[in-house]
C-alpha positions in Angstrom: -16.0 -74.8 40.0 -14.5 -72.9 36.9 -10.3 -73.1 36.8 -10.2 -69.7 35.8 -11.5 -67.1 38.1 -12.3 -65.1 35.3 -14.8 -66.4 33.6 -17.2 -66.0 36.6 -20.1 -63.9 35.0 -19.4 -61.0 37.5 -15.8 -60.6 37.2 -16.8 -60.8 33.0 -18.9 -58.0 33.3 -16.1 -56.0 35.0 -13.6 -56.8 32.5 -16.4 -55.5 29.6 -16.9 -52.7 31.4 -13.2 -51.9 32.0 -13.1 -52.5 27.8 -15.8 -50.6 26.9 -14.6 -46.5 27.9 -11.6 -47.3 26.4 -13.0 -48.6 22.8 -15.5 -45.3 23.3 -12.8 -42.8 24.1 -10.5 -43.9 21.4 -13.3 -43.8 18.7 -14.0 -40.2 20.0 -10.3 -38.9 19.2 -10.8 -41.3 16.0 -13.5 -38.1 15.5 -12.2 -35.3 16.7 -8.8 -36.1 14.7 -11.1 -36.1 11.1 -13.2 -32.9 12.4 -9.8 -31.0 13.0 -8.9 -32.2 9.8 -12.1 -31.3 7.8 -11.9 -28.1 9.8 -8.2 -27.6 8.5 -8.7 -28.3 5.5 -12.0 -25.9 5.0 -10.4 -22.8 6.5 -7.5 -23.6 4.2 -9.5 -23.4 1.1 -11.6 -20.4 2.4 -8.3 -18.8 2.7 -7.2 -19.2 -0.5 -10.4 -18.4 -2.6 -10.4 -15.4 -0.3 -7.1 -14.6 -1.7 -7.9 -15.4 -5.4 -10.9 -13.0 -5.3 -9.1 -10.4 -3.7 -6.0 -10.6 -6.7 -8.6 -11.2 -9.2 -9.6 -7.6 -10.1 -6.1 -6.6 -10.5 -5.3 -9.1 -12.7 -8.7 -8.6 -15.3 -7.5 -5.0 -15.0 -4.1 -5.5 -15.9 -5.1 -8.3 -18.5 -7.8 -5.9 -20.2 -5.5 -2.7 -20.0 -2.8 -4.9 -22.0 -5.4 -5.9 -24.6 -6.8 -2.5 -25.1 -3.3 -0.7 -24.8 0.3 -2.9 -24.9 -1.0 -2.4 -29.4 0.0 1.3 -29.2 2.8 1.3 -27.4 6.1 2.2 -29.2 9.6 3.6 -28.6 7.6 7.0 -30.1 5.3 6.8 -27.2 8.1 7.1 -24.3 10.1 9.5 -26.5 7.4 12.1 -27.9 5.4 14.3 -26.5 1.7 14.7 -28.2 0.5 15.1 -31.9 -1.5 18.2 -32.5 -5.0 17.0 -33.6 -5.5 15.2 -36.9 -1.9 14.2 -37.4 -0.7 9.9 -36.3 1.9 9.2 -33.9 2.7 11.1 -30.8 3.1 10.0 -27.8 3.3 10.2 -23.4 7.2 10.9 -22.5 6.3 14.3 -21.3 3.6 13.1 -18.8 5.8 10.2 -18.0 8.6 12.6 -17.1 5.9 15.1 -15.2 4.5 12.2 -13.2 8.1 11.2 -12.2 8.4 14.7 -11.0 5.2 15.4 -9.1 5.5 11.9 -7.7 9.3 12.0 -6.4 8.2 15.8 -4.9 5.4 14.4 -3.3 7.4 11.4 -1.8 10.4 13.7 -0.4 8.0 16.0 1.3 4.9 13.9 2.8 7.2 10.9 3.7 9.4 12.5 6.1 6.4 14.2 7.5 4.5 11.1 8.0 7.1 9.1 9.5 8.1 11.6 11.7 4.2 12.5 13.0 4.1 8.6 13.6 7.7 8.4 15.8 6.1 11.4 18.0 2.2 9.3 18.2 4.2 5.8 18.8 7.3 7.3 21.0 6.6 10.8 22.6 2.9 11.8 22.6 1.5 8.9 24.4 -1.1 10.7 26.0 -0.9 14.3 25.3 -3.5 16.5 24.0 -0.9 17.5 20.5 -0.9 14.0 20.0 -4.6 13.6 20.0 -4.9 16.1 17.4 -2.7 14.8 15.1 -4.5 11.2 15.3 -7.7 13.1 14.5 -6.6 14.9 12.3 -4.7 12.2 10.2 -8.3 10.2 10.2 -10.0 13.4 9.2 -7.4 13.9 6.0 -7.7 10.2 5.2 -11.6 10.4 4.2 -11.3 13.5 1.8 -12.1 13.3 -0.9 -9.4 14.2 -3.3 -10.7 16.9 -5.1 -11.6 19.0 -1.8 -7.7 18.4 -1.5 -7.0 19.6 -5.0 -9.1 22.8 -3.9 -7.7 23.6 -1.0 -4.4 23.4 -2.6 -5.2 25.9 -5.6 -6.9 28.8 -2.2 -3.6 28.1 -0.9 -0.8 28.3 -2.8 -2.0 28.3 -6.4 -4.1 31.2 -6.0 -1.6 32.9 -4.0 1.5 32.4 -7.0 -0.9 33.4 -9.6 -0.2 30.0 -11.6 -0.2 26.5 -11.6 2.7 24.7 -11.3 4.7 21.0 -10.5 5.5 22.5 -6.9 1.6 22.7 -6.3 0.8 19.3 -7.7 3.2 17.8 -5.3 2.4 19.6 -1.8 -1.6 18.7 -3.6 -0.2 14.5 -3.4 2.2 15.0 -0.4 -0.7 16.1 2.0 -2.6 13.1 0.6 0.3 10.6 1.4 0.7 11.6 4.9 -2.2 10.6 7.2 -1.6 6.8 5.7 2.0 7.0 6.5 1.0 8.3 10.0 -1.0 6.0 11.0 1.0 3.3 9.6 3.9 4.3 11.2 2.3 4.5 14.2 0.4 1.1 14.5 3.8 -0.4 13.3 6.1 1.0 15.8 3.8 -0.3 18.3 4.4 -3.7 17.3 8.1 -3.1 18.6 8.0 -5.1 21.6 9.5 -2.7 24.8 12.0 -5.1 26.2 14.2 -4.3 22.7 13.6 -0.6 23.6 14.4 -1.6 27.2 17.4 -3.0 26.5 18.9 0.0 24.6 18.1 2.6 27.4 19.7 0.0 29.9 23.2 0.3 28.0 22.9 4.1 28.1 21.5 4.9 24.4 19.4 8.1 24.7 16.2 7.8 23.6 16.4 9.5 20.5 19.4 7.5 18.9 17.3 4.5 20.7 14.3 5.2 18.3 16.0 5.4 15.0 18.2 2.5 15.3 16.0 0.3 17.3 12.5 1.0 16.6 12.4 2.3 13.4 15.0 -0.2 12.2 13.2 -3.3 13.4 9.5 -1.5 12.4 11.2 -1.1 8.6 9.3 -3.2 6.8 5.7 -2.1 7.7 6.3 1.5 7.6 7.9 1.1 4.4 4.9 -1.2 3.2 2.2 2.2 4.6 4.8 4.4 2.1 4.0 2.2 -1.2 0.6 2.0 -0.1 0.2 6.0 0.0 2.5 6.4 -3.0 0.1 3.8 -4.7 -2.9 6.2 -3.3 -1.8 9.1 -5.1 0.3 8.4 -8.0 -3.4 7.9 -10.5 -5.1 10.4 -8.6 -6.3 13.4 -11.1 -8.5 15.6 -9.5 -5.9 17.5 -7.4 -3.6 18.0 -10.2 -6.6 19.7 -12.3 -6.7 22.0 -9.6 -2.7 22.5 -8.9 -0.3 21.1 -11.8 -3.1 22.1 -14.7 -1.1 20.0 -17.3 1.1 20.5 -20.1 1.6 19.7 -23.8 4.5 19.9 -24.0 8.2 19.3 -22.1 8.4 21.1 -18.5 11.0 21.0 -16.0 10.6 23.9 -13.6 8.3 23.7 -10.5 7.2 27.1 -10.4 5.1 25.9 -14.4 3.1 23.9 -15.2 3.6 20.4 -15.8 2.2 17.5 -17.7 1.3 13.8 -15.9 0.3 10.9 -16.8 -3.1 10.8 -15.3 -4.1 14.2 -16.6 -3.0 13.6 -20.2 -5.1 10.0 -19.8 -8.1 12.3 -18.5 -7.7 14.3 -21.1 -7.3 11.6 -24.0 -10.6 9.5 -22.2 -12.8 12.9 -23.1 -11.5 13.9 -26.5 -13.7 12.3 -29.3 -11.0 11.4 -31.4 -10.0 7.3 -31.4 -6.3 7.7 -31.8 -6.5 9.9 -28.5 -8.7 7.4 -27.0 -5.8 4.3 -28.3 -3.1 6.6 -26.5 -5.2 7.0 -23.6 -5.2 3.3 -22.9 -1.8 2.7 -23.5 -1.0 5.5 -20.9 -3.2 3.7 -18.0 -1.3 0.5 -18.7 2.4 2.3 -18.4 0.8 4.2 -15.3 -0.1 0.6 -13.3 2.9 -0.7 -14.6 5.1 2.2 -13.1 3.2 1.6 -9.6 3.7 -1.8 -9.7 7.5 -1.9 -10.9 8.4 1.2 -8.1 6.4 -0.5 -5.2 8.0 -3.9 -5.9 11.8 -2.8 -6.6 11.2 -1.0 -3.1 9.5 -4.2 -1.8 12.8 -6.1 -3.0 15.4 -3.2 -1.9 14.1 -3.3 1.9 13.7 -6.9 2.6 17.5 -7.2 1.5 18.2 -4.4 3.8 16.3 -5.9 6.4 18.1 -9.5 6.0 21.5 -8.2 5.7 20.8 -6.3 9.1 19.5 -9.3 10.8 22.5 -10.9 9.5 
């Protein structure tokens, strides 16, 4: 008889058995640790190619912009207007100061208007007929095209003033910018979760005063980010302003005249058969991306510090 009990064959069986699930379930996490971590690891470099392709184009168009056009830029170009044919030189500063014009017009008019459309789609029109319209509608103006917008400008107003003029060219971009700002608005203010609005109507804030210091203050940084992305939308856009601003050779300050921009003058460079205008013309499309990028990221910079010295 054996001295250990053990080592019976049956009671050895049972401890091999008692072994074996464990040595199988412990190789099968083993498994599923390296498939997460394969997994992890592919996702993570899908994500970042993903990301490189998407910055990609803007950088071969900002790299082939600044080898066709950072040769002819000078201190002449920001502070002449254009050369008469034949003669060297001239430069963009009128259409620089035009586009700063049109642009800040077009900002003070269709942001307001967008942000306020998206308080009453986010705040008060939940379900109300008004409010359906004005989501439809905003879809509808976000898929014209912009030279319908540019012609339904000129029936409107330029048509009715006789002539062309900066305040046309603005309401032209101001239109465009607010269906984007709408909607953004909108789906960002619904990201505000309702205990915070909760909270304020509890302590006896109406719901007004609750809306601009609660809602729109803690949906800041996406509505702002839907502003630079319609601001971005219109500032190179040329067809309207062909049909509302007309363009300018020289300085203009007035909005009842007509008024020179950058992306007209570029326009106008690309079809003249002449290389210096075609030189210019290039140069002007880098200082216009340049402009976009330089306003949308000082913005970019200006509300995150708001927003941190708030949550601060």
């Amino acid at each position: 008889m054996s001295a250990n009990p053990f080592d019976t064959p049956p009671l050895l069986d049972a401890a091999r058995s008692l072994r074996g699930p464990g040595n199988m379930q412990s190789k099968r996490m083993r498994l599923n640790s390296v498939r997460r971590y394969a997994v992890n690891h592919l996702v993570t470099g899908l994500a970042v190619l993903s990301t490189l392709l998407v910055i990609a184009p803007l950088i071969a168009i900002l790299a082939y912009l600044i080898y066709k056009g950072a040769s002819s830029l000078n201190l002449a170009f920001f502070t002449h207007i254009p050369a008469p044919v034949g003669e060297p030189g001239g430069g963009m500063a009128n259409a620089i100061l035009g586009s700063g014009i049109v642009l800040g017009l077009a900002s003070l008019m269709g942001i307001p208007i967008g942000i306020a459309a998206g308080v009453y789609l986010a705040e008060f029109g939940r379900g109300r007929l008004l409010a359906t319209a004005i989501r439809f509608t905003a879809d509808v103006l976000n898929g014209v095209p912009s030279i319908v917008m540019g012609i339904a400008i000129y029936s409107l107003i330029v048509m009715q003033q006789k002539h062309f003029s900066a305040f046309a060219g603005g309401v032209a971009l101001a239109v465009m910018m607010v269906p984007t700002i709408t909607r953004t608005t909108e789906e960002m203010l619904a990201t505000v979760p309702h205990a915070i609005r909760e909270a304020a109507l509890g302590l006896g804030v109406p719901k007004w005063r609750t809306v601009l210091s609660v809602s729109l203050k803690t949906a800041s940084p996406g509505i702002i980010t839907g502003c630079m992305l319609a601001f971005a939308r219109v500032a190179g856009e040329t067809a309207p302003l062909l049909f509302t601003a007309l363009g300018n050779q020289f300085w203009s300050y007035k909005l009842t005249e007509p008024i020179a921009a950058l992306p007209l003058q570029i326009y106008a460079y690309a079809l003249s058969p002449y290389d210096e205008f075609h030189r210019l013309a290039w140069a002007g499309s880098l200082v216009l991306i340049v402009m976009i990028m330089v306003a949308v990221s000082l913005v970019r910079i200006y509300a995150s510090r708001g927003v941190l010295k708030g949550a601060s």
